[in-house]
N, C-alpha and C positions, 0 to 999 in steps of 0.2 A: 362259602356261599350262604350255608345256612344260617352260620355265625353273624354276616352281616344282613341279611334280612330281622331277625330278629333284633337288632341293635336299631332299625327301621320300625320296628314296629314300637320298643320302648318309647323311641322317642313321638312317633306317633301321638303312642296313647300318652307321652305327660305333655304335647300342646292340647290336646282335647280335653284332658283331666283340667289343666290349667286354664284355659278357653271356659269351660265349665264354672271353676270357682271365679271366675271374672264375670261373670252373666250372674252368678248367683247373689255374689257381693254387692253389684250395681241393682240385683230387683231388691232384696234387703232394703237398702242405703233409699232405694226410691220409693220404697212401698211403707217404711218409720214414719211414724205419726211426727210431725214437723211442727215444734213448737209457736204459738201466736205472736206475733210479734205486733208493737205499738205500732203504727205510721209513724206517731209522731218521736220516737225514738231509731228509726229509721237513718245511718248518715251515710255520706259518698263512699267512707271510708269500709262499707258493707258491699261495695260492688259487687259481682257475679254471684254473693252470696243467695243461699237458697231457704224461703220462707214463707210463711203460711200469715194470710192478714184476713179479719174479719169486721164488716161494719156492714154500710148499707151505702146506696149509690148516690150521690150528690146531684147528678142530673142522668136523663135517661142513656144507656148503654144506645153507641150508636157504629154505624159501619163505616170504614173511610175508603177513599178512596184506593188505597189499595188492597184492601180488601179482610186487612183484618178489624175486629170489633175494639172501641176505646170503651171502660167503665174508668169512673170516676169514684172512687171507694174512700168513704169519709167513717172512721172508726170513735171521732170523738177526740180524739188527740193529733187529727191532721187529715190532710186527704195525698191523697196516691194515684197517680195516672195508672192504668194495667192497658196494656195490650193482649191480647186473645188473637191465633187462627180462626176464630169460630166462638159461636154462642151456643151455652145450651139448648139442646132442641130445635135450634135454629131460629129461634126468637130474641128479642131483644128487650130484654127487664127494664123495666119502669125507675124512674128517679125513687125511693123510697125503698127499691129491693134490698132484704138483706142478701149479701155477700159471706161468701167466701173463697179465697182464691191462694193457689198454691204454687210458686215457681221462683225465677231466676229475679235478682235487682241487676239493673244494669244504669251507669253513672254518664249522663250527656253532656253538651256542652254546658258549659256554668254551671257544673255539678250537679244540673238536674238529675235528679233521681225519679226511675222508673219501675214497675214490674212487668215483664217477659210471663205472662200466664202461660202454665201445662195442666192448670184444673182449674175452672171456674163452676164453684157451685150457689146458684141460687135457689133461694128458698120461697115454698110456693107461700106467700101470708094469709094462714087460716085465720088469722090473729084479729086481724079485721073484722068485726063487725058487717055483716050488708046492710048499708044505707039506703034509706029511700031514693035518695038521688045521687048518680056515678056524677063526678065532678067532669069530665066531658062533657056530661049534657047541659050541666049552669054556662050559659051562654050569655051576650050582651044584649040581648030583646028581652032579658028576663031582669031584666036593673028594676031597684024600689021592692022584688020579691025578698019575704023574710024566709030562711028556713036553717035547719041543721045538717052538718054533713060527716062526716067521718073519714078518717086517714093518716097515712103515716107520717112525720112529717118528716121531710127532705130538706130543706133547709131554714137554715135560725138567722134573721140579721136585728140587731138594735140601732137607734142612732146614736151617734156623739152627743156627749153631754152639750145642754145645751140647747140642742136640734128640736126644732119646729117637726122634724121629719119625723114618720111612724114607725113603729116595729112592725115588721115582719116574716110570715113564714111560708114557706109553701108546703102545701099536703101535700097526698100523692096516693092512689090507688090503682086497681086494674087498668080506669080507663085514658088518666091525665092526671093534672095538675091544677090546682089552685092557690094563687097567692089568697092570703090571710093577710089585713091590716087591721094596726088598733094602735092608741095612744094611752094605752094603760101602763103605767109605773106597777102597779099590783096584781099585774096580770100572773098567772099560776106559770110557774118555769115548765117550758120544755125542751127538750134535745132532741137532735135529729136522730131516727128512728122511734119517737114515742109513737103511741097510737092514741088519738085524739079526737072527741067530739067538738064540733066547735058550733056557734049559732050565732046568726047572722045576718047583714041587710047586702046582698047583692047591689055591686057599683061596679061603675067602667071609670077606670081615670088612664089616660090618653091610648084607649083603644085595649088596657088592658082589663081584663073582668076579674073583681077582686073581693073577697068575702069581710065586709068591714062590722066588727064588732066594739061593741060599748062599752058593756057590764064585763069586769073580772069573772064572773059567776058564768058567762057564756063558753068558757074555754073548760075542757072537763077533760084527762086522761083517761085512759082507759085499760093503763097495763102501764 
């Protein structure tokens, strides 16, 4: 009797011993700094794979319908849909937030390719400058005003050679967004994520408010 209690309790203790180094293994394995990975080196053939991506957000982080959060994460070499349970703090980061986010790729139809977030971290931008005026507040009653603004900028478009049509960008700060237009070939390069002074004549073209400048010399980085 004693014999087999004992032979009860070895085994016991080597599934809790065992149970043990399987819990220990898995916070290891989860808790390894996890290497950055491109977007844009990113393929199907990476499914369930597990990775860490950092850039900044392409348009504002929003809620969906079923209740988890979309960011749209543009590194410079592609952008990346992520899905999230939840947002930091319970808020929703601005087009222009830097990112970074940690978790599972998972492969959809037509190979799209997505990220599964289990850590999204945004960063609060000290980096910024405060402007006299939050881009929220340049409105369409305020068309013909000149002035300067400051911001990150979120996204970068040129036209086709060719095109009559203008470059443009949009900033982004605390409080919104503004598109930037110009027709400058010599205008100073920027990418999304710089931080940027720009100066300007406020215009509406078809209802949208858009910061149009002239001179190369009005566009200025700032980092």
């Amino acid at each position: 009797m004693e014999k087999r209690m004992g032979l009860k309790v070895l085994r016991l203790s080597a599934v809790v011993v065992a149970v043990a180094g399987l819990l220990l293994l898995h916070s290891y394995a989860r808790s390894r700094a996890l290497p950055v990975v491109r977007i844009g080196d990113i393929s199907p053939a990476m499914n369930f794979a597990r990775v860490r991506i950092e850039g900044v957000l392409e348009s504002d982080a929003r809620r969906l319908r079923s209740g988890s959060v979309l960011y749209v994460v543009d590194d410079g070499t592609g952008t990346l849909a992520v899905f999230s349970n939840d947002s930091p703090d319970g808020r929703l980061p601005l087009a222009g937030s830097p990112v970074a986010v940690s978790g599972n790729l998972s492969v959809g139809a037509g190979n799209e390719v997505r990220l599964r977030a289990q850590a999204v971290e945004v960063s609060v931008d000290d980096s910024i400058p405060v402007a006299g005026t939050k881009l929220a507040e340049i409105t369409a009653d305020r068309k013909g005003e000149r002035m300067a603004v400051v911001g990150r900028v979120s996204k970068v478009w040129a036209p086709r050679a060719g095109s009559n049509s203008p470059y443009k960008l949009v900033l982004a700060d605390e409080s919104g967004t503004l598109e930037v237009v110009h027709w400058l070939a010599d205008a100073p390069a920027v990418a999304v994520g710089d931080v940027v002074e720009i100066f300007g004549t406020i215009g509406v073209y078809k209802d949208q408010v858009q910061l149009k400048v002239w001179e190369a010399a009005q566009i200025r980085a700032l980092e």
